[in-house]
PyMOL Python script that loads the backbone (N, CA, C, O; Angstrom):
from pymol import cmd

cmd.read_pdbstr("""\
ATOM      1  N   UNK A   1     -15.031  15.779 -13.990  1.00  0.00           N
ATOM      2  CA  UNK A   1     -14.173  14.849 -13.278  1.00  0.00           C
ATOM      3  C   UNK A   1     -14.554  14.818 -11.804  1.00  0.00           C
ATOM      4  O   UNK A   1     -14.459  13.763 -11.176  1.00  0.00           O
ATOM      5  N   UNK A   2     -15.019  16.036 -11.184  1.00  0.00           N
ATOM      6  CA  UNK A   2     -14.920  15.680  -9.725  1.00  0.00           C
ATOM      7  C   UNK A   2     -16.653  15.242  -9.612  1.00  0.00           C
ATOM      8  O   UNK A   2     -16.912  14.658  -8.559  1.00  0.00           O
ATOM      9  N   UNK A   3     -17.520  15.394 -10.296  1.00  0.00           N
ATOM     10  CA  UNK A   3     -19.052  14.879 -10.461  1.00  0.00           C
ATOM     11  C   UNK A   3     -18.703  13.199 -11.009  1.00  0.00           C
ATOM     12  O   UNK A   3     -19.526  12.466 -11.559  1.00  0.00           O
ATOM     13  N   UNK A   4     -17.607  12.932 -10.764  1.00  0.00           N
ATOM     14  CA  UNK A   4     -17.088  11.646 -11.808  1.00  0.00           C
ATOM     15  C   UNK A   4     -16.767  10.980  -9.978  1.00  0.00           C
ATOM     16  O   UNK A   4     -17.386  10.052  -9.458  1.00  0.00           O
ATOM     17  N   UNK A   5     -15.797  11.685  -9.421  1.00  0.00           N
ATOM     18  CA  UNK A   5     -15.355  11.103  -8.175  1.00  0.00           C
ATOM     19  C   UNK A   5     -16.145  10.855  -7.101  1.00  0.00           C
ATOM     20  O   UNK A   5     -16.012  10.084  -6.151  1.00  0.00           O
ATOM     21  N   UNK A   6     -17.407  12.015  -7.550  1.00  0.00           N
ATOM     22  CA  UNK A   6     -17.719  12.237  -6.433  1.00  0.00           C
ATOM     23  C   UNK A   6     -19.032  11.268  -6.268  1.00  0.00           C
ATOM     24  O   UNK A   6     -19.731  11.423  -5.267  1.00  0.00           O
ATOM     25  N   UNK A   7     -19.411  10.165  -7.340  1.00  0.00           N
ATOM     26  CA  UNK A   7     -19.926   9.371  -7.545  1.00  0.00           C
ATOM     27  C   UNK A   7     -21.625   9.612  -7.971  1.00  0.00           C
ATOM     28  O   UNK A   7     -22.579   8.849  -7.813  1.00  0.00           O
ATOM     29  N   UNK A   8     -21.568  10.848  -8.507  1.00  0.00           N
ATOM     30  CA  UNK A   8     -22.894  11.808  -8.990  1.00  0.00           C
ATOM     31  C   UNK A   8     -23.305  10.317 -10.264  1.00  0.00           C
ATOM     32  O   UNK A   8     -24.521  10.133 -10.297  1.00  0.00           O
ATOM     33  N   UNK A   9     -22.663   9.534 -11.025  1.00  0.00           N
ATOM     34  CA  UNK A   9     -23.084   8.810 -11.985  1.00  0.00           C
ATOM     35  C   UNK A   9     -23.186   7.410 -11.503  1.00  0.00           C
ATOM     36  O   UNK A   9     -23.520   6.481 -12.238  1.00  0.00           O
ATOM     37  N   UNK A  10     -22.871   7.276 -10.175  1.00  0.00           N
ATOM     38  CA  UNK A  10     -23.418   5.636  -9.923  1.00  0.00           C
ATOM     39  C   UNK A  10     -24.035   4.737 -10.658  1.00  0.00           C
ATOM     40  O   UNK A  10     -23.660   3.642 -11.077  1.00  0.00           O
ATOM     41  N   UNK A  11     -25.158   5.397 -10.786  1.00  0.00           N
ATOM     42  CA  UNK A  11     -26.367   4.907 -10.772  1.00  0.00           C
ATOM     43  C   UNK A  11     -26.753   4.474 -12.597  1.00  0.00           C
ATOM     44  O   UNK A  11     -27.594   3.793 -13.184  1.00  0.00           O
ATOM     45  N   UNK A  12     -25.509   5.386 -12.987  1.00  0.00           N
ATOM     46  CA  UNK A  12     -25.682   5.100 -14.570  1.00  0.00           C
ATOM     47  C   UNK A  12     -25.242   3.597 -15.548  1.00  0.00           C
ATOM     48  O   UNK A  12     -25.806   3.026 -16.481  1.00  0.00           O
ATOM     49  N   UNK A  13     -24.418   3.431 -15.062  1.00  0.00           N
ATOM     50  CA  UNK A  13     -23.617   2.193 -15.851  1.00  0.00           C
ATOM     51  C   UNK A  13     -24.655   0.842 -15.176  1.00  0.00           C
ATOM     52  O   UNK A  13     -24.249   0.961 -14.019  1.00  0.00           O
ATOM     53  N   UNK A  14     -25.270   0.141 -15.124  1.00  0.00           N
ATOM     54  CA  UNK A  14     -25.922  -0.994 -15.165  1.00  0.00           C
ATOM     55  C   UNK A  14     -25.707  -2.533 -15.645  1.00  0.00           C
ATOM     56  O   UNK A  14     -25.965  -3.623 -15.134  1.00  0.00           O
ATOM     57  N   UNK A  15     -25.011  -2.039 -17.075  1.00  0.00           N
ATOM     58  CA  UNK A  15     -24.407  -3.542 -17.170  1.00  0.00           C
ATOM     59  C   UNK A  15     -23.017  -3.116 -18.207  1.00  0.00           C
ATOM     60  O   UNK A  15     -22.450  -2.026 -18.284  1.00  0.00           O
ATOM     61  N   UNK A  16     -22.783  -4.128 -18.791  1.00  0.00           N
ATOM     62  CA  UNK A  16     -21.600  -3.574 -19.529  1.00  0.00           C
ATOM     63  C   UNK A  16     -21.601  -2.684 -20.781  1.00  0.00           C
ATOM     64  O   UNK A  16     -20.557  -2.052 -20.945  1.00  0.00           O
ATOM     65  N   UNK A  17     -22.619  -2.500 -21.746  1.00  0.00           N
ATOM     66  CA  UNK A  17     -22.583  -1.840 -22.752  1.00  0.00           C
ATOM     67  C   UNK A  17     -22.675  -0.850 -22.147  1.00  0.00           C
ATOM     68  O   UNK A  17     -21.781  -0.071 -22.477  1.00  0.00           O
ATOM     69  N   UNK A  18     -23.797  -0.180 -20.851  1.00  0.00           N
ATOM     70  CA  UNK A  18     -23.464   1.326 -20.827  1.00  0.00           C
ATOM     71  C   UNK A  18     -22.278   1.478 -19.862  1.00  0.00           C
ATOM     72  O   UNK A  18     -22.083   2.658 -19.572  1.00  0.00           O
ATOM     73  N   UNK A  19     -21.403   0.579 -19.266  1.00  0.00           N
ATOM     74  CA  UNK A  19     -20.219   0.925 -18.900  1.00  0.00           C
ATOM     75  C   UNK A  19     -19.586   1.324 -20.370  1.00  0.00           C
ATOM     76  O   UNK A  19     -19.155   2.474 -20.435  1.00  0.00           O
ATOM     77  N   UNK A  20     -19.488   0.584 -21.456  1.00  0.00           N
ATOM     78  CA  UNK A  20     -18.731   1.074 -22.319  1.00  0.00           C
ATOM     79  C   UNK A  20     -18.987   2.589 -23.126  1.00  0.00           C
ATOM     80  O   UNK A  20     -18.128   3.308 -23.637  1.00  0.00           O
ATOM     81  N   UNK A  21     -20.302   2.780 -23.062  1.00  0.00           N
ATOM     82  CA  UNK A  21     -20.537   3.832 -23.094  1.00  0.00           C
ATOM     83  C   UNK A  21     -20.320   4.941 -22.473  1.00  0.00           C
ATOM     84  O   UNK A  21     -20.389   6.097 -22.890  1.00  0.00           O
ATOM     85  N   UNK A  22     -20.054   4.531 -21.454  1.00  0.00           N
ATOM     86  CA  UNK A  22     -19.469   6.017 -20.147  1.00  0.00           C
ATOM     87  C   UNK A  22     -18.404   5.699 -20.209  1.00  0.00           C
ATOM     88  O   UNK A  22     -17.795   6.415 -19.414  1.00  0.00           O
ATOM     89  N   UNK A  23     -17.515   4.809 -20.840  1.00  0.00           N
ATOM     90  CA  UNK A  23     -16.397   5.069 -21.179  1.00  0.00           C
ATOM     91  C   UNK A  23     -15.967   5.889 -22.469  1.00  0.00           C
ATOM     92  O   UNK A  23     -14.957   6.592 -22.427  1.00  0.00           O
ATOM     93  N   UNK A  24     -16.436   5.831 -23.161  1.00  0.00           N
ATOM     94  CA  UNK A  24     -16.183   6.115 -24.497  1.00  0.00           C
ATOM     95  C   UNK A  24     -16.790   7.522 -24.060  1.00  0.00           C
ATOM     96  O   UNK A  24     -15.821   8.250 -24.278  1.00  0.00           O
ATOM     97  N   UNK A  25     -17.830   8.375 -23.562  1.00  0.00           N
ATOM     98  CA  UNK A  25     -18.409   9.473 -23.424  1.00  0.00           C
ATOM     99  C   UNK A  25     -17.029  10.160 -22.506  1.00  0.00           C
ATOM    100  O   UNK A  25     -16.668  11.302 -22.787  1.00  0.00           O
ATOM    101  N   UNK A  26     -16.453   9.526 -21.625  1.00  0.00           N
ATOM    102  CA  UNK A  26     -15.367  10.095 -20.640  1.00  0.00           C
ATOM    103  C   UNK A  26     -14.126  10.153 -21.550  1.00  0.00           C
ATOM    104  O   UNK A  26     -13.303  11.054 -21.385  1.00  0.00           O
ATOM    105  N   UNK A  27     -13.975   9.257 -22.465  1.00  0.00           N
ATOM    106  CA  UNK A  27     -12.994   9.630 -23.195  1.00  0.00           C
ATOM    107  C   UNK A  27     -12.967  10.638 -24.494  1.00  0.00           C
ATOM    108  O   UNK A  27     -11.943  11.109 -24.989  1.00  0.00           O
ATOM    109  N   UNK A  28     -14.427  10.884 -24.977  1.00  0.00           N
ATOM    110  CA  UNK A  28     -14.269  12.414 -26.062  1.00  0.00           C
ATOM    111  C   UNK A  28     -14.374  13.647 -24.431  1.00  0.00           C
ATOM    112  O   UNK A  28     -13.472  14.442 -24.167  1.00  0.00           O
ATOM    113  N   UNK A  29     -15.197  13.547 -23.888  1.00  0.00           N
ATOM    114  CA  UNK A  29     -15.114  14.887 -23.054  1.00  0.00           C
ATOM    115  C   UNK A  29     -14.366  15.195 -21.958  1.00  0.00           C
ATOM    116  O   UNK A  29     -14.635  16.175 -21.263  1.00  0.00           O
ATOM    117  N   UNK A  30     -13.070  14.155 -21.632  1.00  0.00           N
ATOM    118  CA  UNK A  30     -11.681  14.156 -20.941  1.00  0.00           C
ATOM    119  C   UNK A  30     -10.846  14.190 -21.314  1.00  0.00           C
ATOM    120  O   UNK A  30     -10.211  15.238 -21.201  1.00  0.00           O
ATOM    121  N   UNK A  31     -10.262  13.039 -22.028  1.00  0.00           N
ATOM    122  CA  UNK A  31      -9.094  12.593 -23.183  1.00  0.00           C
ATOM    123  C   UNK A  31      -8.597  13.263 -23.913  1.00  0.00           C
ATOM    124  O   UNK A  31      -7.505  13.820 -24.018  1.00  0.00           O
ATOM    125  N   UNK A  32      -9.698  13.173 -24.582  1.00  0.00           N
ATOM    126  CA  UNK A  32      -9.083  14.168 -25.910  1.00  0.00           C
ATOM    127  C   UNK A  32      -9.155  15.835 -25.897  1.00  0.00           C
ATOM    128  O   UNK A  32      -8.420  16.453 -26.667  1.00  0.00           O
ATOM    129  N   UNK A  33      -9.965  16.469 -25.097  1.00  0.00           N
ATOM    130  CA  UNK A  33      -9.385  17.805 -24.335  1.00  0.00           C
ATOM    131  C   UNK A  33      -8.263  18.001 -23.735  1.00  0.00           C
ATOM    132  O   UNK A  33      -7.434  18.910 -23.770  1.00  0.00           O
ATOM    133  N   UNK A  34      -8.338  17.144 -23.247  1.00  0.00           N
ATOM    134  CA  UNK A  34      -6.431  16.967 -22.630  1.00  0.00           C
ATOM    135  C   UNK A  34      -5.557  17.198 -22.868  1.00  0.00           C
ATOM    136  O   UNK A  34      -4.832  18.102 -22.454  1.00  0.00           O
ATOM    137  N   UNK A  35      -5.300  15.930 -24.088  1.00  0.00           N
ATOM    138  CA  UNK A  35      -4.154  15.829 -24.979  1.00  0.00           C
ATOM    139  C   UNK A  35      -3.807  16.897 -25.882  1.00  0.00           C
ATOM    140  O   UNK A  35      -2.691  17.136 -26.345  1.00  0.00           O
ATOM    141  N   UNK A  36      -5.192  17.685 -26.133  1.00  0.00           N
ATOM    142  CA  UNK A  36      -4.886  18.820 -27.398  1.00  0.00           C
ATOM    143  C   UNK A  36      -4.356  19.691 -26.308  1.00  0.00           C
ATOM    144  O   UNK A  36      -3.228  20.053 -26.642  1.00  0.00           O
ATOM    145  N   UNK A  37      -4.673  20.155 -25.207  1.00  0.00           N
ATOM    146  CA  UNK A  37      -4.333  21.279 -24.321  1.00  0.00           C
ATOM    147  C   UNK A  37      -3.174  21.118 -23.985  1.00  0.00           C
ATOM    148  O   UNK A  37      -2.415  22.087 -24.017  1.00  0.00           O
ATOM    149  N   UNK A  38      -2.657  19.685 -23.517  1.00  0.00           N
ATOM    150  CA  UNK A  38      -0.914  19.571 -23.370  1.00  0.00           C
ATOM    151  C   UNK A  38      -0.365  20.117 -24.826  1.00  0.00           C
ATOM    152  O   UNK A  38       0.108  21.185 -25.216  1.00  0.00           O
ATOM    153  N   UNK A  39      -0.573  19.237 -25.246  1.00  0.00           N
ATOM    154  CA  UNK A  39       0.174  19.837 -26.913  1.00  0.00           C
ATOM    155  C   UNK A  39       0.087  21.135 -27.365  1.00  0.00           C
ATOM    156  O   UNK A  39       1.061  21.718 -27.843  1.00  0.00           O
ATOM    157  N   UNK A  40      -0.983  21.624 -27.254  1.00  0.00           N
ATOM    158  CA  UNK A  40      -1.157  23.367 -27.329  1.00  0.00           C
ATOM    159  C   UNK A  40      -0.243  23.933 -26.142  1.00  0.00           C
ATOM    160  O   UNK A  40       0.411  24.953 -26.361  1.00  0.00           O
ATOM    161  N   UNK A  41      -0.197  23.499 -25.277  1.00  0.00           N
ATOM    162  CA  UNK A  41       0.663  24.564 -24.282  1.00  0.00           C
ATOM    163  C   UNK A  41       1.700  24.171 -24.192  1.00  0.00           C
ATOM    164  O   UNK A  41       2.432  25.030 -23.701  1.00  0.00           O
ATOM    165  N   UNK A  42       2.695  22.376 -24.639  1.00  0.00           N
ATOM    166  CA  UNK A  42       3.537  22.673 -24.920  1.00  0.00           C
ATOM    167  C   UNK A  42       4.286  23.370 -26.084  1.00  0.00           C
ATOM    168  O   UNK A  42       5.380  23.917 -25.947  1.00  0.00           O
ATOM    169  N   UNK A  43       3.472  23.286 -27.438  1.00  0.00           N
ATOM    170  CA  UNK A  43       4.248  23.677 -28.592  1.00  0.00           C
ATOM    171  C   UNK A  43       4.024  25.529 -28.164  1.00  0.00           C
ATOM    172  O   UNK A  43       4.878  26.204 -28.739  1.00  0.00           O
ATOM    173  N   UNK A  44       3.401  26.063 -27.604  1.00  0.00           N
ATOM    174  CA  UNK A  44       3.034  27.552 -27.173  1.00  0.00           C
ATOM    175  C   UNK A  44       4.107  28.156 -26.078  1.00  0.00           C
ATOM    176  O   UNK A  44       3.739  29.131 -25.422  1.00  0.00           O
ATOM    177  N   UNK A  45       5.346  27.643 -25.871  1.00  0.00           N
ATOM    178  CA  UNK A  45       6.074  27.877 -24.974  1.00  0.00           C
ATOM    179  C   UNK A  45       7.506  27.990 -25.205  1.00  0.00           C
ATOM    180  O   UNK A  45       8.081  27.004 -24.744  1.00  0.00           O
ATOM    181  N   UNK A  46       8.360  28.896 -25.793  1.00  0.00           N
ATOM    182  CA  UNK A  46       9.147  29.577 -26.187  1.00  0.00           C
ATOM    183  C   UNK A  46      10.318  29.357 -25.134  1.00  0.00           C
ATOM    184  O   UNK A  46      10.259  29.765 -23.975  1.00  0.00           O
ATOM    185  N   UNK A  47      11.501  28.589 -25.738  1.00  0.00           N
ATOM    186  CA  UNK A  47      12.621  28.721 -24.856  1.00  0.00           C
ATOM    187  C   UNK A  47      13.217  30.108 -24.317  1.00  0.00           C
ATOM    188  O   UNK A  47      13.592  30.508 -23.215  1.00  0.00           O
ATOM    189  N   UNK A  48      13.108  30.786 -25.910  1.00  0.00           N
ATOM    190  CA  UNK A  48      14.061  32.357 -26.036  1.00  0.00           C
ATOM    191  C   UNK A  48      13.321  33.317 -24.841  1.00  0.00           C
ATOM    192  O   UNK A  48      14.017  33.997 -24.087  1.00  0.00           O
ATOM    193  N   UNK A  49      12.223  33.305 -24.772  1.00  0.00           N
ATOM    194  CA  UNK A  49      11.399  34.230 -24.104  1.00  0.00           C
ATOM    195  C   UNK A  49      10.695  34.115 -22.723  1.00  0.00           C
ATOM    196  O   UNK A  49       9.926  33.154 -22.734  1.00  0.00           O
ATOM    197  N   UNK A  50      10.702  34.550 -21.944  1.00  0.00           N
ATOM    198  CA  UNK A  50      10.191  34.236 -20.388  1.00  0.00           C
ATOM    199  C   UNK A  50       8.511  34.070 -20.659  1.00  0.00           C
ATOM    200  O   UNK A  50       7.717  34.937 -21.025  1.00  0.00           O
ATOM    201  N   UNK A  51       8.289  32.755 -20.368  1.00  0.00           N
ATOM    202  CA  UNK A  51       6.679  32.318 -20.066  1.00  0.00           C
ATOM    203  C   UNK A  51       5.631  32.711 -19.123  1.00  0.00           C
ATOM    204  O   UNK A  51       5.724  32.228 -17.994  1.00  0.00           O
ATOM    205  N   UNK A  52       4.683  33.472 -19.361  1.00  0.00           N
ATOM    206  CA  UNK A  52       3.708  33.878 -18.675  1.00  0.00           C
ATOM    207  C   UNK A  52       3.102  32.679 -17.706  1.00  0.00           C
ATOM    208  O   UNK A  52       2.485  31.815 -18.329  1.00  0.00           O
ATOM    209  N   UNK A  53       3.192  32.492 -16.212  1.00  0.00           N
ATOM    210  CA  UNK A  53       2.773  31.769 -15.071  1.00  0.00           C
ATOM    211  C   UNK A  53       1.454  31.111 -15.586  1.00  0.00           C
ATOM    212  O   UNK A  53       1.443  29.906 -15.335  1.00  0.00           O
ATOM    213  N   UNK A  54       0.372  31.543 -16.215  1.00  0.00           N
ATOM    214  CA  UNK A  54      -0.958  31.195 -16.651  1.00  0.00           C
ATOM    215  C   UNK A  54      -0.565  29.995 -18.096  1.00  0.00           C
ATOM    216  O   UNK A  54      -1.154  28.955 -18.389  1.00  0.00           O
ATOM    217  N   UNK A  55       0.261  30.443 -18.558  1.00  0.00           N
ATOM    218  CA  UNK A  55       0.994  29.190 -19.802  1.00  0.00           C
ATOM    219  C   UNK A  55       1.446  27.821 -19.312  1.00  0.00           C
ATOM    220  O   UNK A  55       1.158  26.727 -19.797  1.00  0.00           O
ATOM    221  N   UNK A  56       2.149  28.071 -18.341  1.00  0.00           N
ATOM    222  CA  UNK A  56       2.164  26.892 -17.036  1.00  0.00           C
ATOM    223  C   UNK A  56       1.410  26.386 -16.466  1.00  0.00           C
ATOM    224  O   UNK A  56       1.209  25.173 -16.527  1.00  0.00           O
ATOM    225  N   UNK A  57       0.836  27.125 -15.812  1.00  0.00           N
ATOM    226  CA  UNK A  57      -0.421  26.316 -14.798  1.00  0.00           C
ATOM    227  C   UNK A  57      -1.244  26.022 -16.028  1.00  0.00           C
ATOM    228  O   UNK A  57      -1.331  24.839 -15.701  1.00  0.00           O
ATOM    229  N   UNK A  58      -1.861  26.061 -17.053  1.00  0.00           N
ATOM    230  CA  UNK A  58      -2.566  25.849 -18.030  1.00  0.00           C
ATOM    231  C   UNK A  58      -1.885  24.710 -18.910  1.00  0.00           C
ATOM    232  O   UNK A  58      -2.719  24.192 -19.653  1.00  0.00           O
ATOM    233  N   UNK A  59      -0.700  24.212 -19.030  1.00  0.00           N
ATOM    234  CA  UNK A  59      -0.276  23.146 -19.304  1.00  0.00           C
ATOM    235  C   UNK A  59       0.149  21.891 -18.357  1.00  0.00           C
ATOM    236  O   UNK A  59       0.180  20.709 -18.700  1.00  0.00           O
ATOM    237  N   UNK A  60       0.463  22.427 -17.101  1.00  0.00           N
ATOM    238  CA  UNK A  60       0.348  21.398 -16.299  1.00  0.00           C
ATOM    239  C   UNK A  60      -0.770  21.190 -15.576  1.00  0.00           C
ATOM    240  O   UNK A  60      -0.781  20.172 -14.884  1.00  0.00           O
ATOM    241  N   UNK A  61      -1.983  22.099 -15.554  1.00  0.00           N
ATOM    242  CA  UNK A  61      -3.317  21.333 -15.081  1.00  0.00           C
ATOM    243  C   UNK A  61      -3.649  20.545 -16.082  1.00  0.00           C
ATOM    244  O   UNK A  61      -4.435  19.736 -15.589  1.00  0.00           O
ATOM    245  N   UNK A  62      -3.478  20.254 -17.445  1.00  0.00           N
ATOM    246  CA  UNK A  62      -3.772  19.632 -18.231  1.00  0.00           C
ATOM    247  C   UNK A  62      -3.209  18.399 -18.530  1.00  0.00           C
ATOM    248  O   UNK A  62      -3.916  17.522 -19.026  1.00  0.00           O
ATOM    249  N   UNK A  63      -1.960  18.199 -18.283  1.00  0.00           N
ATOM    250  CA  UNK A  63      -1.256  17.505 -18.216  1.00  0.00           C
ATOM    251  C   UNK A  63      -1.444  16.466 -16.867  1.00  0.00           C
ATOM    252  O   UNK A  63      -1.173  15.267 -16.925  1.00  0.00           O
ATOM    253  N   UNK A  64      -1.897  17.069 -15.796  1.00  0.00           N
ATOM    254  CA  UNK A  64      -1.810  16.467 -14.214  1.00  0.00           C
ATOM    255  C   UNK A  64      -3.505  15.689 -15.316  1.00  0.00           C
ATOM    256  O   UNK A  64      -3.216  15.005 -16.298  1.00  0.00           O
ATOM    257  N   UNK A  65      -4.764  15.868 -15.049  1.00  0.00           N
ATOM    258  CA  UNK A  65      -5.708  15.867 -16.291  1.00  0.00           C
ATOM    259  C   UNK A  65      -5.763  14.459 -16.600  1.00  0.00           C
ATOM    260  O   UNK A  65      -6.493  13.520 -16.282  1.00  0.00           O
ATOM    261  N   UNK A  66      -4.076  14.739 -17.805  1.00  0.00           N
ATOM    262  CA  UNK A  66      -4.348  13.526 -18.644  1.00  0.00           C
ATOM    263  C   UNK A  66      -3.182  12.037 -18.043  1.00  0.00           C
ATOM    264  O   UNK A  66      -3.023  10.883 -18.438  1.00  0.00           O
ATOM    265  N   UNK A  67      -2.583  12.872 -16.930  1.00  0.00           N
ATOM    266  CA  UNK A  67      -1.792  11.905 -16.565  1.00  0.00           C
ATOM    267  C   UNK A  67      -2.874  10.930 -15.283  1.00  0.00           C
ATOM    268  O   UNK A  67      -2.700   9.728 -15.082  1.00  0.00           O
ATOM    269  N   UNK A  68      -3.792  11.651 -14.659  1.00  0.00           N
ATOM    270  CA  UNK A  68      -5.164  11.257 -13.849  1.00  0.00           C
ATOM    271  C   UNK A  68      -6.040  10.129 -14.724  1.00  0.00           C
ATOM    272  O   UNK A  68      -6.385   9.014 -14.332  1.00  0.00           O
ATOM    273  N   UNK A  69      -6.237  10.602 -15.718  1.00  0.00           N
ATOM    274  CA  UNK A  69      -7.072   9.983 -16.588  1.00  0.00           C
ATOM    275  C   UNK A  69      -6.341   8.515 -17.216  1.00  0.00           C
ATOM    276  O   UNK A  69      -6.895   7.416 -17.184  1.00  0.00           O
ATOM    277  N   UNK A  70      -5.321   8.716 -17.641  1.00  0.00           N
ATOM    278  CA  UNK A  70      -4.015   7.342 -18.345  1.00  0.00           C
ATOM    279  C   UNK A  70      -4.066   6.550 -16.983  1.00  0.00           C
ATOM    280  O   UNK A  70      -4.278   5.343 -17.098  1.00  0.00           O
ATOM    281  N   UNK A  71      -3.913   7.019 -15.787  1.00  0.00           N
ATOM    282  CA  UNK A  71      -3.665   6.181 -13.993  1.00  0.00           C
ATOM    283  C   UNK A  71      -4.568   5.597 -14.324  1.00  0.00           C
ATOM    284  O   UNK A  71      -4.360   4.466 -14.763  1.00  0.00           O
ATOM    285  N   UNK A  72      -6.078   6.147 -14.256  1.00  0.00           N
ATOM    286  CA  UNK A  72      -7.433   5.419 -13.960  1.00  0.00           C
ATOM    287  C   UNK A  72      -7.625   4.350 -15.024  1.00  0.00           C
ATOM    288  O   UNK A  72      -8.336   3.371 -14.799  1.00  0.00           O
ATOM    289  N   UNK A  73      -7.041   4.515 -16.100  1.00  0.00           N
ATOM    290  CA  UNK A  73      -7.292   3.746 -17.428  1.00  0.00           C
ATOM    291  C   UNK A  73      -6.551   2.371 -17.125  1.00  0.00           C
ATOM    292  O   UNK A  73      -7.192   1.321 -17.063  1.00  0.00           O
ATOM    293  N   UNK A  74      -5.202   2.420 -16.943  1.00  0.00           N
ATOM    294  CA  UNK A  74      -4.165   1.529 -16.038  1.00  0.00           C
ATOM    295  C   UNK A  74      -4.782   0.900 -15.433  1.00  0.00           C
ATOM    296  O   UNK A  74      -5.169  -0.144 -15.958  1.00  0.00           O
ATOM    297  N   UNK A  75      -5.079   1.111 -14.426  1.00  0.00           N
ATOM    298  CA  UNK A  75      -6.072   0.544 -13.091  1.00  0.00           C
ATOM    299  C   UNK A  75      -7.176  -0.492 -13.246  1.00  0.00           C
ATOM    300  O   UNK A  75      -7.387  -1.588 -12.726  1.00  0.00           O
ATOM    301  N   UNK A  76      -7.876   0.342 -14.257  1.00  0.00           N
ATOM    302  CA  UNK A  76      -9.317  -0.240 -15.165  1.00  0.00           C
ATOM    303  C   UNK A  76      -8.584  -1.363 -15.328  1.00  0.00           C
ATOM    304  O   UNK A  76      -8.728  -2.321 -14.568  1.00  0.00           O
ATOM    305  N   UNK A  77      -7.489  -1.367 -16.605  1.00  0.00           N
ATOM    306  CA  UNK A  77      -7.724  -2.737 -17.380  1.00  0.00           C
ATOM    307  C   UNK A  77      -6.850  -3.847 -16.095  1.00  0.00           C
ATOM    308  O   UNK A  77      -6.990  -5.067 -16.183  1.00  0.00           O
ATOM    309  N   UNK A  78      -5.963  -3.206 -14.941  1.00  0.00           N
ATOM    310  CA  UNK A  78      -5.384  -4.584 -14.156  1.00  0.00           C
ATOM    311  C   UNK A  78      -6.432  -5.018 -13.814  1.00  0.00           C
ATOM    312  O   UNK A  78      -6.532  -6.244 -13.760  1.00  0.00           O
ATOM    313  N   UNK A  79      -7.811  -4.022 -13.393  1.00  0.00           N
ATOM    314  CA  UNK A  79      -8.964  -5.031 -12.220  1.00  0.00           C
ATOM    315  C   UNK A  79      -9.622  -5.812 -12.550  1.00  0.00           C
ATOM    316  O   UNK A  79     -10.598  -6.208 -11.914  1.00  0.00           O
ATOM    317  N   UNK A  80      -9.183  -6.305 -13.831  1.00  0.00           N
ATOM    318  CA  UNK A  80     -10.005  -7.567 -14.747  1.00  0.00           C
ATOM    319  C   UNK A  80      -9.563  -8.745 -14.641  1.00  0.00           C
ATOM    320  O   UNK A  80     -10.100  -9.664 -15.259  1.00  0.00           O
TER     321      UNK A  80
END
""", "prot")
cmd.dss("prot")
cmd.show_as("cartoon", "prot")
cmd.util.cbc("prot")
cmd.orient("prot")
């Protein structure tokens, strides 16, 4: 993601199929890591029992992640 911001792939997308392709590549190796990691760290989190700080930050970096990723997606389809 930050080799993503930091504009390290410029140079890649050229016309539209390999835009769609660096889309579809950003969405198995962003997306869908994401979503399983929210869901894993929310169903991994026990009302009855006090949560280890690393269970947290490990579900909400993931979550911040996929809520980053859904913004940019948003964005994408208004700038058309």
């Amino acid at each position: 993601m930050a080799a993503l911001l930091a504009g390290a792939f410029k140079g890649m997308a050229r016309n539209k199929e390999d835009q769609e392709a660096f889309g579809m590549l950003l969405m198995l190796l962003l997306l869908v890591p994401s979503i399983i990691g929210v869901a894993l760290g929310v169903s991994s989190m026990d009302r009855r029992l006090p949560n280890s700080i690393a269970m947290w930050i490990a579900t909400i970096w993931n979550g911040m992640i996929l809520a980053g990723f859904l913004l940019l997606m948003i964005v994408g389809l208004f700038m058309k």
